[in-house]
C-alpha positions in Angstrom: 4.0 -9.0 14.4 4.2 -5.2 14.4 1.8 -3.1 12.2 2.7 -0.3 9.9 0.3 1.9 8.2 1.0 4.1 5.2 -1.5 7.0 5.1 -2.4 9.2 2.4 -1.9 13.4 4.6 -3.2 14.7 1.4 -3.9 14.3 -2.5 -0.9 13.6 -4.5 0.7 16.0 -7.2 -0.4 15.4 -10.4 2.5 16.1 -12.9 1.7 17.3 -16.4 2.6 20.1 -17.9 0.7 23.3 -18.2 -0.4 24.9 -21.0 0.5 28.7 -19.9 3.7 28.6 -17.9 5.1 25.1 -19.2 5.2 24.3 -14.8 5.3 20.4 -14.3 2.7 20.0 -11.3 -0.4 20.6 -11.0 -3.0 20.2 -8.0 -6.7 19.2 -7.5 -7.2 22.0 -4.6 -10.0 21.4 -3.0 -11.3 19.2 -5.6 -13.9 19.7 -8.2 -16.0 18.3 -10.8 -17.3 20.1 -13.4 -20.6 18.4 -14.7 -22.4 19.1 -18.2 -25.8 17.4 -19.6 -26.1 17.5 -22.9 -29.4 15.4 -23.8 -29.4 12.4 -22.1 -25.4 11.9 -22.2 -23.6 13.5 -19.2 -20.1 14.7 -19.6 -17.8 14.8 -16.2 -14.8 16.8 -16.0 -11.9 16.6 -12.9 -11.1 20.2 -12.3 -7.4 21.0 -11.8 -4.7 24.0 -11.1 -1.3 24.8 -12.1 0.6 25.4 -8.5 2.8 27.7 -10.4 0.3 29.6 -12.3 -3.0 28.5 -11.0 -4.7 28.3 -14.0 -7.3 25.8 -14.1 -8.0 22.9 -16.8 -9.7 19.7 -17.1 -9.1 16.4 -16.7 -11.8 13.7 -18.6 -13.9 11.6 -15.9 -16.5 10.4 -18.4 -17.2 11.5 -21.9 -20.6 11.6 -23.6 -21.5 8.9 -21.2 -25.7 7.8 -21.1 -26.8 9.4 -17.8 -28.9 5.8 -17.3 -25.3 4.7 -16.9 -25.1 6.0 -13.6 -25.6 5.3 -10.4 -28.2 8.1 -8.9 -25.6 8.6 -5.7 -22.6 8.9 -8.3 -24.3 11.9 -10.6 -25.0 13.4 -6.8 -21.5 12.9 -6.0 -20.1 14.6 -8.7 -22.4 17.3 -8.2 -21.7 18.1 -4.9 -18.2 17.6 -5.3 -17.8 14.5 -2.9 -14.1 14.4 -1.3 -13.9 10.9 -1.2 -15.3 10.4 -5.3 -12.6 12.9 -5.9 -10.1 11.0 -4.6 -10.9 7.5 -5.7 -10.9 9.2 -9.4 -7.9 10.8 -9.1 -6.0 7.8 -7.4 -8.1 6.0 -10.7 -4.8 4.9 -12.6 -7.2 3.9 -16.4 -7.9 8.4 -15.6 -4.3 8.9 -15.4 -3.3 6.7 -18.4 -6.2 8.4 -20.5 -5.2 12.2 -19.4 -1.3 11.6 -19.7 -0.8 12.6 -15.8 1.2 10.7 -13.4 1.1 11.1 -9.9 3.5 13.0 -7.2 3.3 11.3 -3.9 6.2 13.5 -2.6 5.4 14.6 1.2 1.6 13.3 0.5 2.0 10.5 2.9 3.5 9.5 6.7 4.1 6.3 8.1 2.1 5.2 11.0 4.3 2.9 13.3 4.4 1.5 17.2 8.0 1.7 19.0 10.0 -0.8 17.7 12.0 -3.3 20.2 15.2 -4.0 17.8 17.2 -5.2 20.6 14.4 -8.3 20.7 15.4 -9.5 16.9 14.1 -10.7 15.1 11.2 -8.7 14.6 8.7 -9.2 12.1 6.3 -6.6 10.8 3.3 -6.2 8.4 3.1 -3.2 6.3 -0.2 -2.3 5.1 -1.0 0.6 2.4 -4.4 2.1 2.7 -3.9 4.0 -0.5 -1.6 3.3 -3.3 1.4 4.9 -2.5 4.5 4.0 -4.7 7.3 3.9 -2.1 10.7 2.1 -2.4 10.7 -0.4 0.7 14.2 0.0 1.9 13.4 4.1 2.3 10.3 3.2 4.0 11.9 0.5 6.2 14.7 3.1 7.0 12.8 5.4 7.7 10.8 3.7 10.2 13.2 1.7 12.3 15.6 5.0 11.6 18.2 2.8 10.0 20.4 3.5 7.5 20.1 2.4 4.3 22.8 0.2 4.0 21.8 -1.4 7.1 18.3 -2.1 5.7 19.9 -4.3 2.9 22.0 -5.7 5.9 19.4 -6.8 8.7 16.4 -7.1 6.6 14.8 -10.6 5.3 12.0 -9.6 2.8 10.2 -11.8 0.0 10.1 -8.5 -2.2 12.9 -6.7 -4.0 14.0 -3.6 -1.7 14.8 -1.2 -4.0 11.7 -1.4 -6.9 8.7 0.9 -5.7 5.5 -1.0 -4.4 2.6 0.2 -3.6 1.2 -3.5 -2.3 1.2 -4.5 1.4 4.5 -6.3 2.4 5.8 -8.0 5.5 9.6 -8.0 6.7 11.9 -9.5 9.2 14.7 -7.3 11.5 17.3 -9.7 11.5 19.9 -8.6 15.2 22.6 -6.3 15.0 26.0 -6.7 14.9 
């Protein structure tokens, strides 16, 4: 069984609209909290820029949450603006449902694969996802074996629909050639 790895290259788009230019995308950058204490309750904000404009505006993490609430290394995180606490918020999809953002995975991820021996068919091969990435498998498949399309829906034997996006590990057979 051959193993294929979909990576995350970088942070996903996020698309919503901006408030000054009325652009659809906006970015994380480099990826900042902002972090207020009011009291005990600890409001957390995700920091984000409009690629056309770059203006900047936030994105609710937590809201008038107890600070007892929180684990000691996650109040540290935000505060020092942790990469990885960044990106396990942003990929969060209750943050994106409550801020009205969806993500754009467009050229945010690459396909990791070992040469392929399609002249030995049938091949099988496992295709793992280390981060949620919403692909459709027939482009992914194409694009890994460097088939067309059309003869992805030809030589391939899968136990998920092709054409709907998934973002859950999968495994496929190559069926031979004509």
């Amino acid at each position: 069984m051959l193993p294929w790895v979909v990576r995350r290259t970088r942070l996903p788009l996020l698309s919503l609209r901006c408030a000054d230019c009325r652009s659809e995308s906006a970015t994380t950058g480099e990826g900042r909290f902002r972090v207020n204490a009011n009291s005990k309750l600890l409001d957390v904000w995700l920091l984000v820029h409009c690629v056309s404009c770059d203006r900047t505006s936030k994105r609710i993490v937590h809201k008038r949450a107890p600070v007892r609430s929180f684990d000691p290394a996650e109040i540290h995180g935000y505060r020092v603006n942790d990469p990885e606490l960044v990106a396990s918020r942003l990929l969060d999809p209750l943050l994106a449902r409550r801020n009205r953002f969806t993500l754009d995975w467009a050229g945010a991820w690459r396909l990791d694969t070992p040469p392929a021996r399609l002249n030995e068919a049938p091949v099988q091969v496992k295709v793992v996802f280390e981060d949620p990435v919403p692909v459709r498998p027939e482009r992914l498949i194409a694009q890994g074996l460097g088939l067309s399309r059309n003869d992805v829906l030809r030589r391939i034997e899968c136990d998920i629909p092709l054409r709907r996006p998934t973002s859950a590990g999968f495994t496929f057979t190559v069926m031979a050639g004509d």
